[in-house]
Biotite code that builds the C-alpha atoms (Angstrom):
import biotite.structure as struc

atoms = struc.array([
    struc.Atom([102.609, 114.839, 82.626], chain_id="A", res_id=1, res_name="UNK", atom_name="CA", element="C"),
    struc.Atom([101.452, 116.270, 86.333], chain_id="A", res_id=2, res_name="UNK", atom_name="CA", element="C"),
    struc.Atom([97.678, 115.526, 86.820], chain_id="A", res_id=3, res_name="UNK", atom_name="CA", element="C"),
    struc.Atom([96.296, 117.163, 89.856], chain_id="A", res_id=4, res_name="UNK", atom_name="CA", element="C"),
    struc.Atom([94.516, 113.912, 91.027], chain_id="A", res_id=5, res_name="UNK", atom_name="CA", element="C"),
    struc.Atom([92.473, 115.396, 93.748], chain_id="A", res_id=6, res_name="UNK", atom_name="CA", element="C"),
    struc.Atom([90.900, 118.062, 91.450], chain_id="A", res_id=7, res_name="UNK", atom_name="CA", element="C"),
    struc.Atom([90.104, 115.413, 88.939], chain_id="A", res_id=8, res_name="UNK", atom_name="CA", element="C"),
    struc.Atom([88.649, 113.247, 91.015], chain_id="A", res_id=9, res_name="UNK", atom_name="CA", element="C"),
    struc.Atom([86.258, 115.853, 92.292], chain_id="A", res_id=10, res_name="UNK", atom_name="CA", element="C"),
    struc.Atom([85.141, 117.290, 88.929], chain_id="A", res_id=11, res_name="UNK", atom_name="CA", element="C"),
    struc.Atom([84.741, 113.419, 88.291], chain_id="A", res_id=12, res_name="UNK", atom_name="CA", element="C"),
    struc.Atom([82.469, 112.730, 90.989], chain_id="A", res_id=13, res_name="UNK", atom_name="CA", element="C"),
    struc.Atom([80.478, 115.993, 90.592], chain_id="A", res_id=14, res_name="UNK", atom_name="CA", element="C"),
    struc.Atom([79.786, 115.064, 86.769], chain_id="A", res_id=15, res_name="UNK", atom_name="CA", element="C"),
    struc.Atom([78.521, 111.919, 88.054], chain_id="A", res_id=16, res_name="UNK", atom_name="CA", element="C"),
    struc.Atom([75.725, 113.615, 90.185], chain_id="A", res_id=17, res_name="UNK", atom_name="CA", element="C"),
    struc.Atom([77.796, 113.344, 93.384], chain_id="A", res_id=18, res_name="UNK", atom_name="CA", element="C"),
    struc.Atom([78.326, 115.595, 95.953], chain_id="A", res_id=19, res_name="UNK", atom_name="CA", element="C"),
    struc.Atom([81.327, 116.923, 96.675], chain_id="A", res_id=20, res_name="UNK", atom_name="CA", element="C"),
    struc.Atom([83.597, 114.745, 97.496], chain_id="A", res_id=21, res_name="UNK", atom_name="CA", element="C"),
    struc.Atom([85.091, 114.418, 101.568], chain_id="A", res_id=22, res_name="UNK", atom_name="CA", element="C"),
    struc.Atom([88.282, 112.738, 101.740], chain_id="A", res_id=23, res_name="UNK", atom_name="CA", element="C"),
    struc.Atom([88.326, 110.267, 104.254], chain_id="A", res_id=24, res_name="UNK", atom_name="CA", element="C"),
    struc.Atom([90.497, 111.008, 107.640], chain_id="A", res_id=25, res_name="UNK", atom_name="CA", element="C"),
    struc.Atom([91.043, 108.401, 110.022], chain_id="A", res_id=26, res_name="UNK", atom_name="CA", element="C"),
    struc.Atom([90.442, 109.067, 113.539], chain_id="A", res_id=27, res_name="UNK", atom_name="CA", element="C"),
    struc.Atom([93.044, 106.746, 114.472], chain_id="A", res_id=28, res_name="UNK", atom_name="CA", element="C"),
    struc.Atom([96.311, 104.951, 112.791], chain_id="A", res_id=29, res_name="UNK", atom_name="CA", element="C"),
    struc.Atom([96.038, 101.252, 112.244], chain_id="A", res_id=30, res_name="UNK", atom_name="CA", element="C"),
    struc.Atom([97.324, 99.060, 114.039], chain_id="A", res_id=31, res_name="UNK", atom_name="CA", element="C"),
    struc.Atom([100.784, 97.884, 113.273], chain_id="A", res_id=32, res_name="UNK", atom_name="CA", element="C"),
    struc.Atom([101.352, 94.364, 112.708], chain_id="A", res_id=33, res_name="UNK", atom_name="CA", element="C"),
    struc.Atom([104.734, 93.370, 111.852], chain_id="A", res_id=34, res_name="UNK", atom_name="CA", element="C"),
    struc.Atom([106.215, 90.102, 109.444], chain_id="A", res_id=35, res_name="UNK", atom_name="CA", element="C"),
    struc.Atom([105.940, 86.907, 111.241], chain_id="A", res_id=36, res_name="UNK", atom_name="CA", element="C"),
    struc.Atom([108.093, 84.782, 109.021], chain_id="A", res_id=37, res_name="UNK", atom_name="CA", element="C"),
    struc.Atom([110.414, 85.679, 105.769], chain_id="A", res_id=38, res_name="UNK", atom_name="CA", element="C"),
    struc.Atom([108.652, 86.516, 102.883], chain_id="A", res_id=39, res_name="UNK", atom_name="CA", element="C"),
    struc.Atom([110.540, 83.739, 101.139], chain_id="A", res_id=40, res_name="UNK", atom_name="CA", element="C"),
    struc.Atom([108.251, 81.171, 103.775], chain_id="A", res_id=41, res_name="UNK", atom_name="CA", element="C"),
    struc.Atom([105.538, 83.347, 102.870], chain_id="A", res_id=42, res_name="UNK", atom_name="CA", element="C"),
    struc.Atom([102.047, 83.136, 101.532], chain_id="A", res_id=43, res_name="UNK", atom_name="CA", element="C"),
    struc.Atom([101.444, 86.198, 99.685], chain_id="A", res_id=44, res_name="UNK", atom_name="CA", element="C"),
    struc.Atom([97.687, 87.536, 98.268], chain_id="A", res_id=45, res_name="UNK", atom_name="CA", element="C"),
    struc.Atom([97.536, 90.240, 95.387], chain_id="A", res_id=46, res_name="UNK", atom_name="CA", element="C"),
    struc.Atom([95.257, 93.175, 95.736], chain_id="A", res_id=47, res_name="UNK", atom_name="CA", element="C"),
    struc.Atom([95.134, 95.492, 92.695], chain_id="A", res_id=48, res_name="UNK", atom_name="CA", element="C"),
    struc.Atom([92.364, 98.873, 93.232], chain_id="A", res_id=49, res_name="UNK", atom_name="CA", element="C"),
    struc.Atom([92.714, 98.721, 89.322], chain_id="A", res_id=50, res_name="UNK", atom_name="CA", element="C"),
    struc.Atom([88.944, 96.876, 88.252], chain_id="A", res_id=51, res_name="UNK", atom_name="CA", element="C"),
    struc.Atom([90.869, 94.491, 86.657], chain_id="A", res_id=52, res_name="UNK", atom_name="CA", element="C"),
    struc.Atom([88.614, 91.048, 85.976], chain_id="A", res_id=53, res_name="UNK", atom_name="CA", element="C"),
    struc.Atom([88.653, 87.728, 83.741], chain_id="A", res_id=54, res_name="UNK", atom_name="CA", element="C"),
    struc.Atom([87.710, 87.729, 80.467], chain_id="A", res_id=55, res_name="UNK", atom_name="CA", element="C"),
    struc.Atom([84.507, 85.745, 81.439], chain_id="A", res_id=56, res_name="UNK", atom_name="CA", element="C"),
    struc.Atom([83.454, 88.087, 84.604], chain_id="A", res_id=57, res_name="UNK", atom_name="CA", element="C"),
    struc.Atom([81.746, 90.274, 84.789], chain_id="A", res_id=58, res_name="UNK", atom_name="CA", element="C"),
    struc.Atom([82.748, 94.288, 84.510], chain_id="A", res_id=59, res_name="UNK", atom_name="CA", element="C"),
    struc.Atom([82.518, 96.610, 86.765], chain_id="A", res_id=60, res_name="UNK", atom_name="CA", element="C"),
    struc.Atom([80.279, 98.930, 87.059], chain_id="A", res_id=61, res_name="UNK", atom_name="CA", element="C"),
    struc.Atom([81.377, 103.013, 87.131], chain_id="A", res_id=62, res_name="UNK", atom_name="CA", element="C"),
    struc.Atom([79.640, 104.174, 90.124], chain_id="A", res_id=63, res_name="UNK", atom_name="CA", element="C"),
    struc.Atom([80.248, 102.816, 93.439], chain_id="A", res_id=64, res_name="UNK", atom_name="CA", element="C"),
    struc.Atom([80.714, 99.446, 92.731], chain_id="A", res_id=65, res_name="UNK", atom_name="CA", element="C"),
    struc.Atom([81.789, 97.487, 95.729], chain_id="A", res_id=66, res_name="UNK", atom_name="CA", element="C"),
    struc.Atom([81.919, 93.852, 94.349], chain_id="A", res_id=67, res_name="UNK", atom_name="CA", element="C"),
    struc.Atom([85.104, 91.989, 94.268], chain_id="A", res_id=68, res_name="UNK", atom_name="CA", element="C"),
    struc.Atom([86.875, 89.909, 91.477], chain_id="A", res_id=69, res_name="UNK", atom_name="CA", element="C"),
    struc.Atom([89.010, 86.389, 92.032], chain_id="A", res_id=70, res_name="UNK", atom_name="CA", element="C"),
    struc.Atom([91.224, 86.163, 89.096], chain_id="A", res_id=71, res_name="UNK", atom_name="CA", element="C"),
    struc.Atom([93.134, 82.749, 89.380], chain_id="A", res_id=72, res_name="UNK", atom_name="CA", element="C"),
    struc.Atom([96.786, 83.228, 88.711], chain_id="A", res_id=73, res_name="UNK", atom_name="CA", element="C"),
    struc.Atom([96.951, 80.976, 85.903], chain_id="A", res_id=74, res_name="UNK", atom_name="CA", element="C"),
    struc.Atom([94.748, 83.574, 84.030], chain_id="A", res_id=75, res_name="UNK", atom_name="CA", element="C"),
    struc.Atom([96.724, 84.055, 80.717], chain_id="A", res_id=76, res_name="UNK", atom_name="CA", element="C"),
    struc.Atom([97.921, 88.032, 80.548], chain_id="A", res_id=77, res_name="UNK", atom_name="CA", element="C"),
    struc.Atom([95.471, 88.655, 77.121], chain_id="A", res_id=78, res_name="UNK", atom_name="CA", element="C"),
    struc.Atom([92.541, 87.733, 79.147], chain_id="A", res_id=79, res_name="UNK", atom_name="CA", element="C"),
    struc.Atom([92.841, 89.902, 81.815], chain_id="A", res_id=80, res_name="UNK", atom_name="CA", element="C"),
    struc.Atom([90.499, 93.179, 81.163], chain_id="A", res_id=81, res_name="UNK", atom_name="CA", element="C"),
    struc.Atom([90.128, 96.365, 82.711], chain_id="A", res_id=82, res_name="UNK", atom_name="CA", element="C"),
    struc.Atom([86.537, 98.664, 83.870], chain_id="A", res_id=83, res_name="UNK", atom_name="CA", element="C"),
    struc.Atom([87.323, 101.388, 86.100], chain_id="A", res_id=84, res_name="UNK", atom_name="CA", element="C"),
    struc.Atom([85.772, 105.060, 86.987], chain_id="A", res_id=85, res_name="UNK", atom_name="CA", element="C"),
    struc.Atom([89.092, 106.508, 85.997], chain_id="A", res_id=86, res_name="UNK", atom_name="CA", element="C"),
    struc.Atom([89.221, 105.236, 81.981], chain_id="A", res_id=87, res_name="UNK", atom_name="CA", element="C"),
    struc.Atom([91.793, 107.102, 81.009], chain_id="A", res_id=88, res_name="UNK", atom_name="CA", element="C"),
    struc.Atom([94.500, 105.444, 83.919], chain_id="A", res_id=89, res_name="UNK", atom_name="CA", element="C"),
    struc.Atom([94.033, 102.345, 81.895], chain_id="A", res_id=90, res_name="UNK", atom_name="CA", element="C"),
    struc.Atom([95.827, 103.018, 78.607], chain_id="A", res_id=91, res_name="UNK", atom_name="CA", element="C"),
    struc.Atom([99.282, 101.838, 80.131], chain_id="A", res_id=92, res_name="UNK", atom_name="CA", element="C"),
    struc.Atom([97.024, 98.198, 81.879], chain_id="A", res_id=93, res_name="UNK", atom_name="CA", element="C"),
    struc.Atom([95.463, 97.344, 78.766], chain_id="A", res_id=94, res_name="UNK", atom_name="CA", element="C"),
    struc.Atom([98.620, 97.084, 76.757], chain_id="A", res_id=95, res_name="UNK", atom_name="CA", element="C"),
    struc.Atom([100.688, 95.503, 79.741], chain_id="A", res_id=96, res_name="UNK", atom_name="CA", element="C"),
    struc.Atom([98.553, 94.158, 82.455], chain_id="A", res_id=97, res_name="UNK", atom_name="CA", element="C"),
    struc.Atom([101.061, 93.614, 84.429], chain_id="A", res_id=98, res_name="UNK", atom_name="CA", element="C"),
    struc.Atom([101.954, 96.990, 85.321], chain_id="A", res_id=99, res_name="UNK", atom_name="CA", element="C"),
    struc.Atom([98.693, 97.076, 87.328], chain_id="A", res_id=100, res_name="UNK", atom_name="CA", element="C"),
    struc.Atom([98.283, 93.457, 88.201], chain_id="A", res_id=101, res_name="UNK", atom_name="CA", element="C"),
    struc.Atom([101.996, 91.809, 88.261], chain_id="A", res_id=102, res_name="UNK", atom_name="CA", element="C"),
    struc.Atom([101.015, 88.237, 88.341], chain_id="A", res_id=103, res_name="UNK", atom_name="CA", element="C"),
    struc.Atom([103.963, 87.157, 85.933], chain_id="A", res_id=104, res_name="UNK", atom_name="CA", element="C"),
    struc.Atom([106.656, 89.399, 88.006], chain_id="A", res_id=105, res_name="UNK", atom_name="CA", element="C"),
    struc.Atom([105.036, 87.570, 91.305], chain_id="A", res_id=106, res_name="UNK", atom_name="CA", element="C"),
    struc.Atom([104.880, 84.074, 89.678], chain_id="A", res_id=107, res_name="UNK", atom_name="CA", element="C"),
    struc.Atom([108.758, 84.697, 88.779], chain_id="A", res_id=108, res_name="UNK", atom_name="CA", element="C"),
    struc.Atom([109.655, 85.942, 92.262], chain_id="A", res_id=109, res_name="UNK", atom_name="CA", element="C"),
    struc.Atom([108.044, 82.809, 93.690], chain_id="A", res_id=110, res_name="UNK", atom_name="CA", element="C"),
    struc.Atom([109.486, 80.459, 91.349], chain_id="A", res_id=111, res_name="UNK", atom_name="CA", element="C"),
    struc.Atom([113.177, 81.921, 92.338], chain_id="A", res_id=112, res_name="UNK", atom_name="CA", element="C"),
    struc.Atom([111.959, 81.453, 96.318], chain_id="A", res_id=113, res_name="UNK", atom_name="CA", element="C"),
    struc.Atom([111.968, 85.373, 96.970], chain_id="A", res_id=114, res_name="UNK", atom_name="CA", element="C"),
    struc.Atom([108.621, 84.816, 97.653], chain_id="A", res_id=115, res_name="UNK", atom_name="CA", element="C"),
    struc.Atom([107.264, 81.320, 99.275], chain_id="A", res_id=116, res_name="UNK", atom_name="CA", element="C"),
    struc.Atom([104.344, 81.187, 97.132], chain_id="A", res_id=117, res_name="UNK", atom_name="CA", element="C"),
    struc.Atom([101.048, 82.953, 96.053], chain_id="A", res_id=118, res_name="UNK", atom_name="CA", element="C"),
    struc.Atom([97.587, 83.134, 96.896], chain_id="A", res_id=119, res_name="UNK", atom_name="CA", element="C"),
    struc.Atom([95.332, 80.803, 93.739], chain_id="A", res_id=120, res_name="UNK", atom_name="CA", element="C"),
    struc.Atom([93.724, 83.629, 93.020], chain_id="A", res_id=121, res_name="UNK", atom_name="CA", element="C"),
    struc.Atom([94.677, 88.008, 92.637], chain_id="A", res_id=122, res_name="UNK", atom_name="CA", element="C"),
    struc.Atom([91.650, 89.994, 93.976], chain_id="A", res_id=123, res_name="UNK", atom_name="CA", element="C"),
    struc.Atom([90.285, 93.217, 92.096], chain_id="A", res_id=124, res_name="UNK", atom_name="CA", element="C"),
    struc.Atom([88.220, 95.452, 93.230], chain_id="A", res_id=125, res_name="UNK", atom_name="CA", element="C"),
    struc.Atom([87.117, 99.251, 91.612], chain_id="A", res_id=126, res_name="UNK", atom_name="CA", element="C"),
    struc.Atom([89.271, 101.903, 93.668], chain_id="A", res_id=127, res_name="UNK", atom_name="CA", element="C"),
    struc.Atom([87.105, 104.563, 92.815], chain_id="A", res_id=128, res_name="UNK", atom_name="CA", element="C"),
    struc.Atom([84.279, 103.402, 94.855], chain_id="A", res_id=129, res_name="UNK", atom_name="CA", element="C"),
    struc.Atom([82.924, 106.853, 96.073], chain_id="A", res_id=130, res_name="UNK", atom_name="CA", element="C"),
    struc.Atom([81.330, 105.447, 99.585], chain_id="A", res_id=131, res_name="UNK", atom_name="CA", element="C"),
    struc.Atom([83.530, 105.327, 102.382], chain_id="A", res_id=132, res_name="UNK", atom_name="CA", element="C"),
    struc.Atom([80.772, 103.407, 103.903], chain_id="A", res_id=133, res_name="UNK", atom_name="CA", element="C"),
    struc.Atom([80.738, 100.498, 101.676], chain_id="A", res_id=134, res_name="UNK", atom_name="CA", element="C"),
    struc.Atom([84.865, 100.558, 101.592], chain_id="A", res_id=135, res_name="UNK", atom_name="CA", element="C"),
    struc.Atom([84.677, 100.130, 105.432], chain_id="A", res_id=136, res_name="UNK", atom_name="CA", element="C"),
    struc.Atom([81.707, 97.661, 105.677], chain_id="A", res_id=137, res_name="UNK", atom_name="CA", element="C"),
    struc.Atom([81.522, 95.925, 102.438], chain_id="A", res_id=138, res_name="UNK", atom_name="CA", element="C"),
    struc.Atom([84.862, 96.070, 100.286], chain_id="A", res_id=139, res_name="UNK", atom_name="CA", element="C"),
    struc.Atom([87.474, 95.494, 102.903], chain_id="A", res_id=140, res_name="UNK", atom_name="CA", element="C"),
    struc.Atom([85.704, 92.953, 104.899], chain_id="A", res_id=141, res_name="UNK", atom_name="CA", element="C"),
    struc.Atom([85.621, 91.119, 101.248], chain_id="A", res_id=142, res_name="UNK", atom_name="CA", element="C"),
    struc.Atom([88.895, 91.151, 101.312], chain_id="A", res_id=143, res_name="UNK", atom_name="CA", element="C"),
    struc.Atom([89.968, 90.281, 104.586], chain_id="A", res_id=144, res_name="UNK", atom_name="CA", element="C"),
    struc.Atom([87.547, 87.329, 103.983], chain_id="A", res_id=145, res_name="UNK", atom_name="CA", element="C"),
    struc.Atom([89.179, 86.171, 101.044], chain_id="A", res_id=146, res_name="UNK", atom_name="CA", element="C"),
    struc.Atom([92.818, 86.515, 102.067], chain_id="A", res_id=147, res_name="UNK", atom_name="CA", element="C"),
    struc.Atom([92.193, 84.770, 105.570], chain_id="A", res_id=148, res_name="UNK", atom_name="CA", element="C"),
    struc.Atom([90.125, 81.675, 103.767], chain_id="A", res_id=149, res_name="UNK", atom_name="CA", element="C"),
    struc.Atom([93.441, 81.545, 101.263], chain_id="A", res_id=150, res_name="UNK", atom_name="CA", element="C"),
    struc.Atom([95.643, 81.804, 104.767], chain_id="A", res_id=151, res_name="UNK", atom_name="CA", element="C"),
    struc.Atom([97.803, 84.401, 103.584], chain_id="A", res_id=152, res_name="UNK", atom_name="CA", element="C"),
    struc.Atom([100.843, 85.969, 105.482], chain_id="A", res_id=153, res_name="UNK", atom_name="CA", element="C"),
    struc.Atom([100.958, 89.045, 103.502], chain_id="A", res_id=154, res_name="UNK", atom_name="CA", element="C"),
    struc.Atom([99.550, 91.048, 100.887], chain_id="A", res_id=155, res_name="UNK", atom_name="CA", element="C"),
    struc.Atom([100.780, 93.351, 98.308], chain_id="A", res_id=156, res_name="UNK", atom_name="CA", element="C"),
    struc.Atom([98.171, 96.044, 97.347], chain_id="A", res_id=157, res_name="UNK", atom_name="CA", element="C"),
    struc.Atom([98.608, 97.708, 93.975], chain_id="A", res_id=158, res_name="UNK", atom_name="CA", element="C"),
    struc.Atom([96.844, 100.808, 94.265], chain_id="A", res_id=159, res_name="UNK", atom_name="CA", element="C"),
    struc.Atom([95.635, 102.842, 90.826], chain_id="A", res_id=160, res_name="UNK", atom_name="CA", element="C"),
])
């Protein structure tokens, strides 16, 4: 099935009261920073845009929600729960989290020493956050927080 994402996000946005939507265009590329060790001697920290969260957390909230979750690794699959803007991307997560959040396939890789180990805890936060304002100055600097306090090497990001 082809969806035509950016016209659905759009009509999405402008049923929610919002403005059209302006994509975001950076004025410059990020910088580069290349692998410093083998991911096998690596610390890696999961990012999934997917709302995912702990039975036990709080949900997201639709519009523009910029919080973060921590779910600890050792969060058993049939607890892990799904709120997101985009409801009808999560048919496919709530049968099989992992699709969306591969803790289990990371835990695996890391137990066979493809990867050296993983962060205590995945972060989630709701991709369809709206503000590119409080992505830049509120979301990613959660992040970035996060993963440096955890000392991480690397990160995978599982976009939705």
């Amino acid at each position: 099935m082809y969806v035509n994402y950016m016209e659905a996000i759009r009509k999405r946005y402008e049923n929610l009261g919002y403005q059209s939507y302006r994509w975001f265009v950076a004025e410059n590329a990020p910088a580069w920073s290349a692998v410093q060790k083998p991911l096998s001697k690596s610390k890696l920290g999961l990012l999934s845009t997917s709302g995912a969260y702990a039975l036990g957390q709080m949900a997201y909230h639709y519009k523009d929600d910029s919080s973060i979750r921590e779910i600890p690794i050792g969060t058993p699959t049939h607890e892990i729960r799904f709120s997101h803007i985009t409801e009808n991307y999560l048919v496919s997560p709530r049968k099989d989290p992992n699709c969306i959040l591969p803790i289990e396939t990371l835990k695996s890789l890391a137990k066979k020493g493809v990867i050296g180990s993983l962060a205590s805890t995945a972060i989630s936060c709701m991709g369809g956050t709206y503000s590119q304002r409080k992505v830049r100055e509120e979301i990613a600097p959660s992040i970035l927080e996060k993963f440096m306090r955890d000392d991480i090497d690397c990160a995978l990001l599982v976009g939705m």
